[in-house]
C-alpha positions as a printed Julia matrix, in Angstrom:
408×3 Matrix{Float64}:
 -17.96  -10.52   11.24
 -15.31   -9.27   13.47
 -15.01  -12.18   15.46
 -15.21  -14.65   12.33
 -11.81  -12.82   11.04
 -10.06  -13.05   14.24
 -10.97  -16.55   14.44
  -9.63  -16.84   11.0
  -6.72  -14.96   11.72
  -5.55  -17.41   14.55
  -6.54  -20.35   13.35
  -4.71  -23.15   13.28
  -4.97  -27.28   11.73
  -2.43  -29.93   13.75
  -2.69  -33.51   12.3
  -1.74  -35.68   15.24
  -1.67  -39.56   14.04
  -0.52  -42.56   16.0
   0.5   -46.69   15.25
   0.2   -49.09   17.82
   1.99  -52.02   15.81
   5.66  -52.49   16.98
   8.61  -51.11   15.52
  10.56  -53.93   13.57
  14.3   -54.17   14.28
  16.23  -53.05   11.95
  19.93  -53.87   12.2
  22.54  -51.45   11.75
  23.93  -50.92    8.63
  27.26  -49.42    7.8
  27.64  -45.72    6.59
  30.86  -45.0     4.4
  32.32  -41.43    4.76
  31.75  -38.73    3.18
  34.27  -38.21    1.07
  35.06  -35.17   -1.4
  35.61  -31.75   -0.94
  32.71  -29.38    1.83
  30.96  -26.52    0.87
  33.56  -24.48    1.89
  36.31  -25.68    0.37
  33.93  -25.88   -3.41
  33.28  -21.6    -2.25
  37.01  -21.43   -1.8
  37.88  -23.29   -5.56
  35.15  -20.94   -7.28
  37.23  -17.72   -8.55
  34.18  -15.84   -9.06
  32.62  -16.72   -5.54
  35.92  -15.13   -3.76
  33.76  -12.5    -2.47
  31.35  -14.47   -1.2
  33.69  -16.9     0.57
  35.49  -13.9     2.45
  31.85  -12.9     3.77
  31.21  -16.13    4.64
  34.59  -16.27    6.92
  34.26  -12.4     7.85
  30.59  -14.4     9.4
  32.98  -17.45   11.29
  30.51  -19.98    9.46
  33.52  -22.04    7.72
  33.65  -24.59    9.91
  30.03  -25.35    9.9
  30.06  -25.59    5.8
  33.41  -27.56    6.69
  31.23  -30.1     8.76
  30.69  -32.96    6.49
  28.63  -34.45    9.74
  25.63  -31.91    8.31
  24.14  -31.0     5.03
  22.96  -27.62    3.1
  21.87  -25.72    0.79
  23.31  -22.36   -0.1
  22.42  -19.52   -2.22
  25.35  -17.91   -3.85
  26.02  -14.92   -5.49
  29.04  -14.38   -7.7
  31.48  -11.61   -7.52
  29.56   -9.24   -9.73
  26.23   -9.63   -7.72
  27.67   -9.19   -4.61
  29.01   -6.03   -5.15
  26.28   -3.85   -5.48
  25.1    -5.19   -2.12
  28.36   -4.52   -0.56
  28.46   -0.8    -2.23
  24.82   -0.88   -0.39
  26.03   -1.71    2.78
  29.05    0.48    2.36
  27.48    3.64    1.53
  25.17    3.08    4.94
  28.22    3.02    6.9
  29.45    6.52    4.94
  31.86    4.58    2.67
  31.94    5.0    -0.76
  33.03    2.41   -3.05
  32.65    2.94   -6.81
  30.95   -0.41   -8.49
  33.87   -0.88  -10.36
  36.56   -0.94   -7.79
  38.88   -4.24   -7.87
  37.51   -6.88   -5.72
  40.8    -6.21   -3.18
  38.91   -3.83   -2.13
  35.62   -5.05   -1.98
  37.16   -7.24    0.11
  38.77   -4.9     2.65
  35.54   -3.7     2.98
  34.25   -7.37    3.9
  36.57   -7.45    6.76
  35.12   -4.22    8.19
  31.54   -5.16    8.06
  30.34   -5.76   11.63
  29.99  -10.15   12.15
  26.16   -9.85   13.32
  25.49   -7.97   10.1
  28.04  -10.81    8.07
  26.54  -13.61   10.44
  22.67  -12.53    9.16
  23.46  -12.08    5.38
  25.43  -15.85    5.02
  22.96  -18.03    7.03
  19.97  -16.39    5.86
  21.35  -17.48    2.43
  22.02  -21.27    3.78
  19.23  -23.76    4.5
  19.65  -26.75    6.38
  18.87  -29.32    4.03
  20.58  -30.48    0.37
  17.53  -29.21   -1.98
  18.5   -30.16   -5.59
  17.14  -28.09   -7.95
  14.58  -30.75   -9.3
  12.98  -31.01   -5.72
  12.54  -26.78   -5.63
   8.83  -26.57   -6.22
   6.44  -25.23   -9.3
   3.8   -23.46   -7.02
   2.17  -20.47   -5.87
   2.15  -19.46   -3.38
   5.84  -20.24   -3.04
   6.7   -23.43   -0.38
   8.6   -22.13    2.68
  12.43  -23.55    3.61
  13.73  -22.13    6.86
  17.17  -20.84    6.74
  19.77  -21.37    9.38
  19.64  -17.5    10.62
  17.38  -16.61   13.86
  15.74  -13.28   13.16
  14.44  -13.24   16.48
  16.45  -15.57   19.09
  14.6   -13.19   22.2
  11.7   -14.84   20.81
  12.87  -18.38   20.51
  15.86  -20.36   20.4
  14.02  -22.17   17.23
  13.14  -19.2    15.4
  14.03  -19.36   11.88
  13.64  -17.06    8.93
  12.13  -18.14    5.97
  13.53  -18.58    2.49
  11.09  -19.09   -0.33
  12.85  -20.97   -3.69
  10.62  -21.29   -6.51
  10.57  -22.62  -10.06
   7.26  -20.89  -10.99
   7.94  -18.38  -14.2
  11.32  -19.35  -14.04
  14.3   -19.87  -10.63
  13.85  -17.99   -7.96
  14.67  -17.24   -4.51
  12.33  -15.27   -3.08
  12.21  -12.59   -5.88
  15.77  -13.04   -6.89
  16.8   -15.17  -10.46
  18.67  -18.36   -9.84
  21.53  -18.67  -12.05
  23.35  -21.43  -11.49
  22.6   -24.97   -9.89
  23.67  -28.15   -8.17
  27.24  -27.45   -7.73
  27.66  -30.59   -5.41
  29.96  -30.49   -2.57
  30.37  -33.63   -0.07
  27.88  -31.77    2.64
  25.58  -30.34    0.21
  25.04  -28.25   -2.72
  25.38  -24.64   -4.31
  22.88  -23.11   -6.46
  24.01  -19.39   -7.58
  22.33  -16.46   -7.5
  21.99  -13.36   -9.45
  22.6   -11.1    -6.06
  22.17  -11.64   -2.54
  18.94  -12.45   -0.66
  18.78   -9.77    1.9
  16.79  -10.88    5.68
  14.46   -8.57    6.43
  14.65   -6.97   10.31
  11.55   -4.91   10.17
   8.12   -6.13   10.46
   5.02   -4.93    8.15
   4.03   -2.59   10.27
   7.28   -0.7    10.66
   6.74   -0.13    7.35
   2.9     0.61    6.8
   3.26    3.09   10.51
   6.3     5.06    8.27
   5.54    5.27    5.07
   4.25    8.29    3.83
   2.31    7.08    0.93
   0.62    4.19    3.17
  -1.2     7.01    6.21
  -4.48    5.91    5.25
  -3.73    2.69    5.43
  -2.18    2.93    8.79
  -5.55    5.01   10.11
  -7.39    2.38    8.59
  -5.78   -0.5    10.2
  -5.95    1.72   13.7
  -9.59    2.14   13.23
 -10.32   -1.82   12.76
  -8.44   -2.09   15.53
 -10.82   -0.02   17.79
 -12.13   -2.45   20.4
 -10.57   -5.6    19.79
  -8.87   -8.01   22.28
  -5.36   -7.81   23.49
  -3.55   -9.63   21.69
  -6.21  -10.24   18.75
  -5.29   -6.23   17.09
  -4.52   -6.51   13.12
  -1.35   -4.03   14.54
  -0.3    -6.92   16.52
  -0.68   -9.56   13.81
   1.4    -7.44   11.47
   4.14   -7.02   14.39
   4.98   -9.93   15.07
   7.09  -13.05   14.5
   5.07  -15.75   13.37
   2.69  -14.76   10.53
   3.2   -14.54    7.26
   0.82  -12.28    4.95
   0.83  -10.74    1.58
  -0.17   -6.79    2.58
  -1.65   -5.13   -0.72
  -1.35   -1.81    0.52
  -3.58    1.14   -1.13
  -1.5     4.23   -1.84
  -3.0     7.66   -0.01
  -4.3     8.6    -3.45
  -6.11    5.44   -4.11
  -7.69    5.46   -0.59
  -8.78    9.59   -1.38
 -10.21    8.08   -4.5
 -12.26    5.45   -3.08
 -13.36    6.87    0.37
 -14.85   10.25   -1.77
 -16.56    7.59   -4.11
 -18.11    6.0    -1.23
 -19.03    9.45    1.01
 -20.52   11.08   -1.99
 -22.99    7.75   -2.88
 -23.67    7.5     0.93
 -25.02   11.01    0.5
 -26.68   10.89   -2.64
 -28.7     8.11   -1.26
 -29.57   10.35    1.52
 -31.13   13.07   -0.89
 -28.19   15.54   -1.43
 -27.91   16.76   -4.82
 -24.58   14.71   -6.58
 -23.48   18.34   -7.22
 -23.21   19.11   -3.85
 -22.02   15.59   -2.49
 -19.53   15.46   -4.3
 -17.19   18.64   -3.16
 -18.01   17.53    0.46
 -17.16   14.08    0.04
 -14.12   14.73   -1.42
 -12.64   17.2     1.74
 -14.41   14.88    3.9
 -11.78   12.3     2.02
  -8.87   14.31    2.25
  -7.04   13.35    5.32
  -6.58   10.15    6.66
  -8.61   11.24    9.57
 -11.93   10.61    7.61
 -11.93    7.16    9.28
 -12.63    8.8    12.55
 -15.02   11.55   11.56
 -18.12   11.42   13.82
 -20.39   12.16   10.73
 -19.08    8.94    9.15
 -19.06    6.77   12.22
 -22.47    4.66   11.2
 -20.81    3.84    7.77
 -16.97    3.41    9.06
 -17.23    1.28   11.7
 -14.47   -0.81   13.09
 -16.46   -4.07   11.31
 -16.38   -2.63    8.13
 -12.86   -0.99    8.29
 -11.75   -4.09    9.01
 -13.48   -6.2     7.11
 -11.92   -4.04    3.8
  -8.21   -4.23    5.81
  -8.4    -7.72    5.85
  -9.49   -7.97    1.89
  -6.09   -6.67    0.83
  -4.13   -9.58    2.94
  -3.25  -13.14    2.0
  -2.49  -15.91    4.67
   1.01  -16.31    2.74
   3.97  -14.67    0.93
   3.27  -14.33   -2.44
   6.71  -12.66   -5.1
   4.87  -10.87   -8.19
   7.28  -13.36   -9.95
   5.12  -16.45   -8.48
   1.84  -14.61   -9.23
  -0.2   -16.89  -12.15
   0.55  -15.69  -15.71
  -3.49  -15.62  -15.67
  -6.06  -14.16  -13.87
  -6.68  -16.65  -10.89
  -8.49  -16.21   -7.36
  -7.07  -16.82   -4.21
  -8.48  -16.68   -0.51
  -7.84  -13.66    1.93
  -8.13  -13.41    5.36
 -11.76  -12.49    4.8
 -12.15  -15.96    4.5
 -11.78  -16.38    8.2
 -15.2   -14.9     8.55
 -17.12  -15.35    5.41
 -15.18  -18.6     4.26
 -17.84  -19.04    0.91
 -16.14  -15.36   -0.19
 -14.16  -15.82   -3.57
 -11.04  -13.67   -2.24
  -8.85  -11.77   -4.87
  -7.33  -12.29   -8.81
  -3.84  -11.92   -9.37
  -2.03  -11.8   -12.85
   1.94  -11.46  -13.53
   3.16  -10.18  -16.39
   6.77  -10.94  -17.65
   7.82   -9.22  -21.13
  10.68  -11.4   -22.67
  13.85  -10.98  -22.21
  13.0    -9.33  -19.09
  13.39  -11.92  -16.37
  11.01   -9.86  -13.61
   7.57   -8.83  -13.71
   7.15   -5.98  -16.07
   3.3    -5.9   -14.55
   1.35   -7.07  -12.35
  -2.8    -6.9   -11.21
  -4.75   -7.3    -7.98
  -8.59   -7.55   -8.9
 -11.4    -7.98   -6.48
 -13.84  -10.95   -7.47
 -16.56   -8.53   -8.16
 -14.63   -7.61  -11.34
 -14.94   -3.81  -10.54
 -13.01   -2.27  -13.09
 -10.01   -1.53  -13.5
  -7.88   -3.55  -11.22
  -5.35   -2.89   -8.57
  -2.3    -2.05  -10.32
   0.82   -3.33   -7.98
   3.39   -0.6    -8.32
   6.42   -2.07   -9.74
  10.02   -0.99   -8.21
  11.34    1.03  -10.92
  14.53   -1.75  -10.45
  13.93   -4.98   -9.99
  15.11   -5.3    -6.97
  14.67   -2.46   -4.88
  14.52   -3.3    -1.29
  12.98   -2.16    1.79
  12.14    1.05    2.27
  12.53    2.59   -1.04
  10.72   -0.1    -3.15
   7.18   -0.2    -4.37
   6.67   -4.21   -4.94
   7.97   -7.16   -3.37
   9.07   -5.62   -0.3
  10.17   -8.04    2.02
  10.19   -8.56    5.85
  10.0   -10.8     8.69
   6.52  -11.5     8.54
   5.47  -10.84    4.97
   5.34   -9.24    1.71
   4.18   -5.85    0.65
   3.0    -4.5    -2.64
   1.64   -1.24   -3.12
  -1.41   -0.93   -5.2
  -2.94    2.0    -6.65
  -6.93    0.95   -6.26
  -8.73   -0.05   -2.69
  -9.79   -3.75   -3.02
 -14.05   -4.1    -1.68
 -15.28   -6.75   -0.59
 -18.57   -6.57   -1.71
């Protein structure tokens, strides 16, 4: 089984095609110029984009949107959803700025913010294509643009993070209401945003290693770990630039729940009274460290650890807001070993006017009742590492759930 995931894990389809048949000549034909006003300059008319603009100079990318030799797309949040970003970013640098301060200074503050930070927040918000809002796709999960911003140029040169715009359940990017669209400029075009898509510089496991609702989880990743390849560890996968998973990551009360369940059967089918299996199963349960008890060992191996790991992760990013309004099963990276397997349900709830998810499910094919609950932010939009759902990073998404997924 083991191998069958790894396999899965790295797998990888390149088409290749070819034409013998020669090229016909086609002759030149004149290009007029592009006329009208840049992105820049449509940022610079837009009263209510002020901040905006002054982050995108505070970042020195003006003269690229100024470059009517290229075309983009940006994602652009008015004054009002800017701010409490910047009030973010402000109280992290021991600043406090009250929400309602005048954007003078809001904008003082702009010119303070270090240009690495700026440079990340504008291009991650700017992809290097015109999208119109009729070519943003209906579909789950959500099709991948890169931006113009290089999370990790030690890496590559090429590297590019991701944006994901949807029109699934509504206009989104990433997990983020879109507002406003096709404000044309000469070079491209402006669709507006209700705040600012953040970039993620932390990878999965930075957050699964530090969370301390997720320590299970962590042994339990460690312990599928135990004897594989260099370079083929689920650690590695989730550290890494490249991949790009949906984690649906078991609280440490879910995991007690489910690893006592499973102890106190294993012993009840050995002959121990229920009455007595059950009080040792559940201290057995109580520390992450029941992965690597020596009594357990025959029953939690590294196959089967990993095999359950591997349930609770999709091959792509996947927003609660993209989930299907009905229940609907998707492939995991289980299906790198057992490809026949019928991989997970997921079901979004939205409860008008509410534009987010009000609720959303995680149920394993089996139908063991009751399904996964993902554990909704308490806002909508809280980030990295304070939020429950939609928590986004370089290589993924995370939502924490408050069941463990089996397999079988």
């Amino acid at each position: 089984m083991k191998s069958k995931i790894l396999n899965g894990l790295m797998a990888v389809m390149i088409l290749l095609s070819s034409c013998n048949k020669e090229p016909e000549v086609i002759k030149d034909i004149p290009v007029p110029p592009v006329t009208g006003p840049t992105l820049g300059e449509v940022l610079d008319g837009n009263d209510d984009d002020s901040l905006f603009y002054r982050l995108v100079d505070r970042a020195g990318q003006l003269n690229l949107l100024n470059d009517k030799s290229k075309a983009f797309t940006m994602f652009v949040p008015g004054n009002n959803g800017l701010k409490p970003v910047l009030v973010a970013l402000a109280a992290q640098a021991g600043v406090t700025i009250p929400l309602q301060a005048p954007n003078a200074v809001f904008s003082g503050f702009i010119s303070q913010i270090p240009v690495p930070v700026a440079t990340a927040l504008v291009q991650y918000n700017i992809i290097p294509q015109t999208i119109k809002s009729t070519s943003i796709a209906n579909m789950f999960p959500n099709f991948s643009y890169p931006s113009i911003f290089n999370p990790a140029p030690t890496v590559s040169a090429l590297a590019r993070l991701n944006t994901y715009p949807s029109t699934r359940n509504g206009a989104w990017l990433n997990n983020i209401p879109i507002t406003g669209v096709d404000q044309a400029a000469s070079n491209g075009v402006i669709h507006h945003t209700a705040t600012l898509a953040l970039p993620s510089s932390r990878y999965l496991w930075n957050r699964i290693s530090t969370d301390p609702e997720l320590t299970y989880l962590k042994a339990a990743v460690l312990k599928a770990d135990e004897g594989a390849p260099a370079g083929q560890t689920l650690v590695g996968f989730l550290s890494s630039f490249g991949p790009n998973f949906t984690v649906f990551a078991p609280t440490d009360n879910a995991f007690k729940t489910t690893m006592a369940g499973l102890i106190a059967t294993v012993l009840v089918n050995s002959g121990i009274p229920l009455n007595v299996a059950i009080p040792v199963a559940v201290q057995l349960a109580s520390t992450p460290e029941v992965f690597n008890n020596p009594a357990l060992a025959s029953v939690l191996t590294p196959q089967t650890v990993r095999g359950i790991v591997v349930y609770h992760v999709l091959g792509s990013r996947a927003f609660t807001n993209n989930f299907p309004t009905t229940q609907t099963a998707f492939p995991t990276l289980l299906n790198g070993a057992i490809s026949t397997h019928p991989g997970l349900k997921l079901q979004a709830t939205f409860t008008p006017p509410n534009p987010f998810v009000t609720g959303a499910t995680v149920k394993d094919v089996y139908n063991n009742d009751p399904a996964a609950n993902i554990i909704i932010n308490t806002s909508p939009l809280t980030p990295d590492p304070l939020g429950t759902s939609d928590q986004n990073f370089i290589n993924g998404v995370l939502h924490k759930i408050d069941r463990v997924l089996l397999p079988q």
